[in-house]
C-alpha positions in Angstrom: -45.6 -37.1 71.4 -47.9 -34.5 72.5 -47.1 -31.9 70.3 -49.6 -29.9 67.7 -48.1 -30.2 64.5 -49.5 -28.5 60.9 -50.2 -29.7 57.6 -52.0 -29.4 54.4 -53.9 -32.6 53.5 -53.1 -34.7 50.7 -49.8 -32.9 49.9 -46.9 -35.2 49.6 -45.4 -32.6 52.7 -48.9 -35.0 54.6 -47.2 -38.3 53.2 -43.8 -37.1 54.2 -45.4 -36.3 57.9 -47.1 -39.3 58.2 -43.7 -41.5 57.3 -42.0 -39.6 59.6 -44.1 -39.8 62.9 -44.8 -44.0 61.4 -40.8 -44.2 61.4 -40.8 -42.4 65.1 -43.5 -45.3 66.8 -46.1 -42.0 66.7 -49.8 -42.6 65.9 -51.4 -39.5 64.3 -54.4 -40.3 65.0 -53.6 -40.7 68.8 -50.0 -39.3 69.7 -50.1 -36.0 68.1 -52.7 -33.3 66.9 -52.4 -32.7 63.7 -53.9 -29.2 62.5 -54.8 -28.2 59.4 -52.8 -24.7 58.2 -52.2 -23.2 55.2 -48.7 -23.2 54.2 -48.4 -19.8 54.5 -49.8 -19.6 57.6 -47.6 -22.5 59.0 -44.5 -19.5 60.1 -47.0 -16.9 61.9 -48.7 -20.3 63.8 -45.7 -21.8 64.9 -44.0 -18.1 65.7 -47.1 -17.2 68.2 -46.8 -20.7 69.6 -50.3 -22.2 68.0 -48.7 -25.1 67.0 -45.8 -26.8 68.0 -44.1 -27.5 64.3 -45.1 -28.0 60.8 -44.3 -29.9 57.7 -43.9 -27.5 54.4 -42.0 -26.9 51.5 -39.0 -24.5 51.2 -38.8 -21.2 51.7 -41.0 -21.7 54.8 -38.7 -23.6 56.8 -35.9 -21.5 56.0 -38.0 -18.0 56.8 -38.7 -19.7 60.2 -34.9 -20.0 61.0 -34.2 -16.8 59.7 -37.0 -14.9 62.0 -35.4 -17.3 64.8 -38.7 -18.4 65.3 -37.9 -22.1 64.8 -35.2 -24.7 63.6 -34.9 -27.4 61.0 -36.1 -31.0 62.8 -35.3 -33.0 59.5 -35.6 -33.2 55.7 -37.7 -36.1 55.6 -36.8 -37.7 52.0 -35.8 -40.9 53.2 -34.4 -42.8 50.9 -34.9 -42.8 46.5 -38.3 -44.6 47.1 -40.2 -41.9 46.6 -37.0 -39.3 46.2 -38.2 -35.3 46.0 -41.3 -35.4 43.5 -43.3 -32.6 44.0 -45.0 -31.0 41.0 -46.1 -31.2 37.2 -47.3 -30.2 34.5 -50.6 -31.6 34.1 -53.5 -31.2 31.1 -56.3 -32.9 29.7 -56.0 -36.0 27.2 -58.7 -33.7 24.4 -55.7 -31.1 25.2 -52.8 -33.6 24.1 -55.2 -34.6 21.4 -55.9 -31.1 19.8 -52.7 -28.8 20.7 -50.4 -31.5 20.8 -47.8 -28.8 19.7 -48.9 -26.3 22.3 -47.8 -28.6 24.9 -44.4 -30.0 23.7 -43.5 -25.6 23.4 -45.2 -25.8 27.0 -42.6 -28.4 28.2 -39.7 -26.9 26.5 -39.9 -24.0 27.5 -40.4 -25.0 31.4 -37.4 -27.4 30.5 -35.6 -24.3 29.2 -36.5 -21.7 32.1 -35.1 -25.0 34.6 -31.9 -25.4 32.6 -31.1 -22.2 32.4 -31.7 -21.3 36.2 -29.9 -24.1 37.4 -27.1 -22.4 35.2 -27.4 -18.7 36.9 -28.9 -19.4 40.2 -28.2 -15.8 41.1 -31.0 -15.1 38.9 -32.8 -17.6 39.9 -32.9 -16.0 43.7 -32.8 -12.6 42.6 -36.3 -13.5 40.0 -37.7 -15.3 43.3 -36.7 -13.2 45.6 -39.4 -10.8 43.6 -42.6 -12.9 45.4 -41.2 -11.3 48.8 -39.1 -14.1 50.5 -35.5 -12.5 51.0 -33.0 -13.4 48.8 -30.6 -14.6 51.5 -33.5 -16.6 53.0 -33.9 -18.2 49.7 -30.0 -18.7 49.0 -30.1 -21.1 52.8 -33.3 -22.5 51.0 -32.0 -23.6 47.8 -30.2 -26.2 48.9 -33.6 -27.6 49.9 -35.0 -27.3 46.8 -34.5 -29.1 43.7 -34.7 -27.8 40.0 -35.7 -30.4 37.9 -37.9 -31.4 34.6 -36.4 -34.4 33.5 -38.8 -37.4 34.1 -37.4 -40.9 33.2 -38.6 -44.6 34.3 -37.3 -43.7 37.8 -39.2 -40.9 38.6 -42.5 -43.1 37.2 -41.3 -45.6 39.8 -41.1 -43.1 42.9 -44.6 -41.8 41.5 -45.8 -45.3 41.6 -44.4 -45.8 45.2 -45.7 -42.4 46.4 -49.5 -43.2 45.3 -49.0 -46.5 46.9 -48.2 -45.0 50.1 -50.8 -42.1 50.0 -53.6 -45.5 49.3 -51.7 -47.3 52.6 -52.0 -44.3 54.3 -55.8 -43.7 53.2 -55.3 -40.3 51.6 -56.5 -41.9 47.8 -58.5 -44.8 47.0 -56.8 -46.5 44.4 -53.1 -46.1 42.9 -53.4 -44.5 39.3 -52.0 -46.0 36.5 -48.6 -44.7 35.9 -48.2 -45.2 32.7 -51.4 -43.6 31.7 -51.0 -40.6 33.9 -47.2 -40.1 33.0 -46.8 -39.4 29.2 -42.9 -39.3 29.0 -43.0 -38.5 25.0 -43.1 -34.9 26.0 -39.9 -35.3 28.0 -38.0 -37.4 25.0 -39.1 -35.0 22.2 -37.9 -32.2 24.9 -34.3 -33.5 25.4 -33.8 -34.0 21.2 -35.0 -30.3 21.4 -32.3 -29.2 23.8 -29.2 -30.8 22.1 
């Protein structure tokens, strides 16, 4: 309570946040000041004491234990609700409709690249490590991160509770359609094309 505490609206790290000071008895709007940082900003604010702590994917809470700057509060999944969604691919429906075969290659070959990191995560660092995070930081943050590309009915379901928690929590207007946003067909043409 009291505490200034960064974030970057509308990113699932803001849901995550918001859960977590709900599930605490904390009112954002009243118990806390939230402040709006870049990501990769967050480290530098909460090293020179701007802010108090911050919500952000990996590596930037491992960097901050590393630099001994600051210390892991919690991973704030919760439970398989919502589960670790993050990202996407994402195109256009003209884009399905003309270059349909563009974007099942586009899908394998991220399937591919994940497979095949997940099966030499040395590389995996090592390739990463290349963006300027330190490989060892990295190594502590992988077991915060999760390789994945295989959507099923579950992940549609965690999507679904997601937006409705982003629309309870006044970040969107209206919870998409699922179904219509989600085109699993990539994914099942993509595991026949990997056996």
């Amino acid at each position: 309570k009291g505490k200034k505490i960064a974030y970057v609206p509308g990113t699932m790290h803001h849901i995550l946040l918001l859960e977590t000071l709900g599930k605490a008895g904390l009112d954002p709007a009243k118990d806390v000041q939230l402040i709006r940082i870049d990501f990769f900003d967050m480290g530098q604010a909460l090293s020179q004491g701007t802010i108090d702590a911050f919500c952000s994917g990996e590596p930037y809470p491992s960097v901050a234990v590393s630099e001994g700057y600051g210390r892991i509060l919690s991973y704030p999944y919760y439970d398989d609700s919502v589960g670790t969604i993050n990202a996407g691919i994402l195109t256009t429906k003209d884009e399905i409709a003309n270059h349909r075969d563009m974007v099942q290659q586009l899908v394998t070959a991220q399937a591919q690249s994940t497979e095949y990191l997940k099966s030499h995560p040395q590389e995996w660092l090592n390739k990463a490590s290349e963006f300027g995070t330190a490989a060892k930081v990295l190594e502590t943050a992988s077991s915060n991160i999760e390789l994945s590309w295989d959507m099923n009915e579950q992940y549609i379901k965690q999507a679904t509770m997601l937006a409705q928690q982003m629309k309870d929590l006044g970040v969107i207007t209206n919870v998409p359609d699922m179904n219509q946003l989600i085109d699993l067909s990539f994914v099942e043409q993509t595991r026949k094309d990997l056996k």
